[in-house]
TORKEPA-44818 format. One record per residue: x, y, z of N, C-alpha, C, O in turn; residue in three letters. Coordinates in Angstrom, 2 decimals. Layout:
<vokols>
+---------+---------+---------+---------+---------+---------+---------+---------+---------+---------+---------+---------+-------+
:     n_x :     n_y :     n_z :    ca_x :    ca_y :    ca_z :     c_x :     c_y :     c_z :     o_x :     o_y :     o_z : kolza :
+---------+---------+---------+---------+---------+---------+---------+---------+---------+---------+---------+---------+-------+
:       X :       Y :       Z :       X :       Y :       Z :       X :       Y :       Z :       X :       Y :       Z :   ALA :
...
+---------+---------+---------+---------+---------+---------+---------+---------+---------+---------+---------+---------+-------+
</vokols>
This chain:
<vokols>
+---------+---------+---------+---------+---------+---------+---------+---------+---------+---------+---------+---------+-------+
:     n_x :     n_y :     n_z :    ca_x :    ca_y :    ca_z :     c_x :     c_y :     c_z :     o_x :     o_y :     o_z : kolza :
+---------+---------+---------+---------+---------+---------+---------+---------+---------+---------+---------+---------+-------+
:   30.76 :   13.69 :   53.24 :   31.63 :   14.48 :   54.09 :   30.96 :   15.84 :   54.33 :   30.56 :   16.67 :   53.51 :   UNK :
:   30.97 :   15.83 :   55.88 :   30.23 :   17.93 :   55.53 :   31.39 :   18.97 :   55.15 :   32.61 :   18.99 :   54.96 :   UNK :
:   30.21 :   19.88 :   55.14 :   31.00 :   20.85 :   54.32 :   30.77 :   21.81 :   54.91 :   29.88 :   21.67 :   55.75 :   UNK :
:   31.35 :   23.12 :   54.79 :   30.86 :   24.03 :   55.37 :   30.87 :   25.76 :   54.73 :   31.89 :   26.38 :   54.44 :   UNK :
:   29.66 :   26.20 :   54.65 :   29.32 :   27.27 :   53.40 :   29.39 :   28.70 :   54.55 :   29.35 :   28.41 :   55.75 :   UNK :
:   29.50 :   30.14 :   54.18 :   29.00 :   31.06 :   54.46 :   27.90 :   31.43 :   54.10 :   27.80 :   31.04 :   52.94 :   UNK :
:   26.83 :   32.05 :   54.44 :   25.65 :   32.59 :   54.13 :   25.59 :   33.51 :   54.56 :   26.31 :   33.75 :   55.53 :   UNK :
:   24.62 :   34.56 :   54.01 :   24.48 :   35.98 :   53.59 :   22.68 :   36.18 :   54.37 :   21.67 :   35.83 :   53.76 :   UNK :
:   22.68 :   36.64 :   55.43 :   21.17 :   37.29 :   56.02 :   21.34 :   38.52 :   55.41 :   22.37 :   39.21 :   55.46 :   UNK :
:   20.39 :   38.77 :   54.87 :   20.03 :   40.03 :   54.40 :   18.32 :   40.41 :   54.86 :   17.76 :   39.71 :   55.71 :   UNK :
:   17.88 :   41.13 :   54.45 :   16.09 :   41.73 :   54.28 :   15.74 :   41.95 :   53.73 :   16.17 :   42.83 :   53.00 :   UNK :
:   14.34 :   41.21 :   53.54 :   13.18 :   42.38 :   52.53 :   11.77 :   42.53 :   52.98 :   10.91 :   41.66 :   53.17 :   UNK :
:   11.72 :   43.81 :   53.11 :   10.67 :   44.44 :   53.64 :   10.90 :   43.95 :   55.39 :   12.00 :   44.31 :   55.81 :   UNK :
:   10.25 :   43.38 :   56.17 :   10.03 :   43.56 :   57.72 :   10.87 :   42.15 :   57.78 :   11.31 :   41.93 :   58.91 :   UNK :
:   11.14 :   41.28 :   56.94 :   11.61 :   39.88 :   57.45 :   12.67 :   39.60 :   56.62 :   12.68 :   39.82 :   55.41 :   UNK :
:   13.90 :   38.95 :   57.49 :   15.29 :   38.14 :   57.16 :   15.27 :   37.11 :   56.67 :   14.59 :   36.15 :   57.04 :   UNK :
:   16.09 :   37.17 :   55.66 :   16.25 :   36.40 :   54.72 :   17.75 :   35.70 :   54.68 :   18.81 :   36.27 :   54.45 :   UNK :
:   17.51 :   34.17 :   54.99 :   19.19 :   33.93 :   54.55 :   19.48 :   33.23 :   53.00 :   18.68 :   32.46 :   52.49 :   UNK :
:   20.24 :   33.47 :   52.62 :   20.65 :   33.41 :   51.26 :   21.52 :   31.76 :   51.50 :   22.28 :   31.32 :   52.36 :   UNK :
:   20.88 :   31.17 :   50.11 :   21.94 :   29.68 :   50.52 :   22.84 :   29.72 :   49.71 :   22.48 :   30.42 :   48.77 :   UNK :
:   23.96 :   29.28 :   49.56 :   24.61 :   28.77 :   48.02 :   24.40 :   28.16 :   46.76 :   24.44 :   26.96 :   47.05 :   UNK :
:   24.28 :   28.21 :   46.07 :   23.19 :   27.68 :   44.88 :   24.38 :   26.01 :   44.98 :   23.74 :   25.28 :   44.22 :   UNK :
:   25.40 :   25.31 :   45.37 :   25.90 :   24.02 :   45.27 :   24.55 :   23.61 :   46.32 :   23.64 :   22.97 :   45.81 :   UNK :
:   24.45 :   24.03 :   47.87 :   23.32 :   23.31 :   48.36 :   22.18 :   23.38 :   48.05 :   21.43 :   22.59 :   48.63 :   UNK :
:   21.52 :   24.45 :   46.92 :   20.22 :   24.39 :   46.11 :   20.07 :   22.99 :   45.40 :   19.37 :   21.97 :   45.43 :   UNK :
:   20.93 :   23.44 :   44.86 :   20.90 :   22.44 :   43.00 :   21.43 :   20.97 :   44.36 :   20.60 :   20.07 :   44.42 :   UNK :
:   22.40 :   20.85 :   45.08 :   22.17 :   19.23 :   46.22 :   21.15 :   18.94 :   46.56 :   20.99 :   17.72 :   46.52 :   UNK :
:   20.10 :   19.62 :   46.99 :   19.27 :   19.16 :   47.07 :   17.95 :   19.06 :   46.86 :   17.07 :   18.53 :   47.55 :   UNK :
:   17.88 :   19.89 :   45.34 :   16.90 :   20.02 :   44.29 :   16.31 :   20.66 :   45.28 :   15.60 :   19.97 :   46.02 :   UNK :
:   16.41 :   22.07 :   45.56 :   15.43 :   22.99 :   46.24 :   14.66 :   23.73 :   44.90 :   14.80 :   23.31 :   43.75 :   UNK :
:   13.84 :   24.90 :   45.26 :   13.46 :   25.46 :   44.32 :   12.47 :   26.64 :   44.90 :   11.84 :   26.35 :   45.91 :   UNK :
:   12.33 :   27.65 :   44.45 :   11.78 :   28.81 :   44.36 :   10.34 :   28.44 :   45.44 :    9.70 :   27.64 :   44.75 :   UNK :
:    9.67 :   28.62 :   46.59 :    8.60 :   28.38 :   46.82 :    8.89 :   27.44 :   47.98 :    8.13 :   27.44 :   48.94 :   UNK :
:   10.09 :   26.53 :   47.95 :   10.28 :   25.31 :   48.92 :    9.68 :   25.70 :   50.69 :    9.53 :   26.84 :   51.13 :   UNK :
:    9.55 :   25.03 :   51.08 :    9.53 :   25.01 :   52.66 :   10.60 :   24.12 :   53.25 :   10.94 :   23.01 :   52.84 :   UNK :
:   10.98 :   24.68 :   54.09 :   11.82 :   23.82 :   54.77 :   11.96 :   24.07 :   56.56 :   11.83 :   25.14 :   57.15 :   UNK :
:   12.21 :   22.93 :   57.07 :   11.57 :   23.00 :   58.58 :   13.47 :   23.38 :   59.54 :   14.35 :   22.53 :   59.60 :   UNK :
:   13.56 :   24.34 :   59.92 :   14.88 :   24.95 :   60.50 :   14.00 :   24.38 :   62.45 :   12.94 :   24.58 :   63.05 :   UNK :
:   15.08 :   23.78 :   62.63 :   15.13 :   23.14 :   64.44 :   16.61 :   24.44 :   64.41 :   17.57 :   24.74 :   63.69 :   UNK :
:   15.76 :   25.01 :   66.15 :   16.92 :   25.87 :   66.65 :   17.13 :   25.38 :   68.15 :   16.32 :   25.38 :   69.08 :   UNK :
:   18.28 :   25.02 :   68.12 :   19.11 :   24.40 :   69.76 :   19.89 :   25.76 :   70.13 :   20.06 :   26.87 :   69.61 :   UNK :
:   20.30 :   25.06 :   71.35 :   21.15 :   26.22 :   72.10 :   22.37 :   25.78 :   71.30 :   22.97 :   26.83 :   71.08 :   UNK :
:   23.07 :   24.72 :   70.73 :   24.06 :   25.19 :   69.79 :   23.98 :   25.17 :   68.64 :   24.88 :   24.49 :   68.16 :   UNK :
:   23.09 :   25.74 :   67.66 :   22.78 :   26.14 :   66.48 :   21.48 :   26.27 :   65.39 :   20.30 :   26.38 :   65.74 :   UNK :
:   21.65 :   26.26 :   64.91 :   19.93 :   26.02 :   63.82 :   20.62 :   25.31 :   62.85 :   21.80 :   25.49 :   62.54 :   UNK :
:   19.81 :   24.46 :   62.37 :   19.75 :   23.46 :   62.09 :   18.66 :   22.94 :   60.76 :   17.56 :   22.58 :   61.18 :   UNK :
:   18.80 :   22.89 :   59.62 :   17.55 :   22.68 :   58.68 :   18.03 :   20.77 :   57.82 :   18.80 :   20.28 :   57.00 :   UNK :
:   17.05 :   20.44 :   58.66 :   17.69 :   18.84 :   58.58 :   16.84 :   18.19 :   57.02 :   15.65 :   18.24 :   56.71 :   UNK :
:   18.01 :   17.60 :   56.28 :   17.51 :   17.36 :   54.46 :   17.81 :   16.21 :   54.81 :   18.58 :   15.87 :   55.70 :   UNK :
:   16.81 :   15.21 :   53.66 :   17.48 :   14.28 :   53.19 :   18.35 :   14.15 :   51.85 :   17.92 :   14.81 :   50.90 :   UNK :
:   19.54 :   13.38 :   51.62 :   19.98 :   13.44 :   50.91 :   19.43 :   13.17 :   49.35 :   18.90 :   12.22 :   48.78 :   UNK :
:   19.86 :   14.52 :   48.97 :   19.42 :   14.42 :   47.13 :   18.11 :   15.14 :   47.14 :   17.72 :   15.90 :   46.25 :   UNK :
:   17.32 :   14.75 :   48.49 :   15.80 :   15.58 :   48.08 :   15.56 :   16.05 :   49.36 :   16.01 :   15.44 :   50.33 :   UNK :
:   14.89 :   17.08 :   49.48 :   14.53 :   18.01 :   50.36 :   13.01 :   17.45 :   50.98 :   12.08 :   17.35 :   50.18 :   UNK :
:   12.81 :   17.08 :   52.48 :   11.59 :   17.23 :   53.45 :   10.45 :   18.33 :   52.95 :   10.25 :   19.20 :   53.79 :   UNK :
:    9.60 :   18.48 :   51.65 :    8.59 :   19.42 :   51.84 :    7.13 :   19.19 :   51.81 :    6.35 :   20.13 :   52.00 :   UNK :
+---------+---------+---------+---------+---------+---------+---------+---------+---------+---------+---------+---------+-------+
</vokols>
């Protein structure tokens, strides 16, 4: 079922940073260093996972 989180853009130094929720970290075993590929449409951005493990 989706869900739906707030997130927090913040900065450091010259570049934005969005902050995730640590429930969709630890979902999808992200971790410190990850890459992840964000698709931006005219209705939204978009960072497409597979379930349980993350595209890196």
């Amino acid at each position: 079922m989706p869900t739906k989180h707030t997130v927090t853009i913040t900065s450091m130094g010259s570049s934005s940073i969005i902050v995730l929720p640590k429930p969709v970290v630890d979902g999808f075993n992200l971790t410190k260093g990850n890459r992840l590929e964000m698709i931006v449409k005219d209705d939204g951005i978009y960072i497409p996972l597979g379930q349980g493990k993350s595209k890196i």
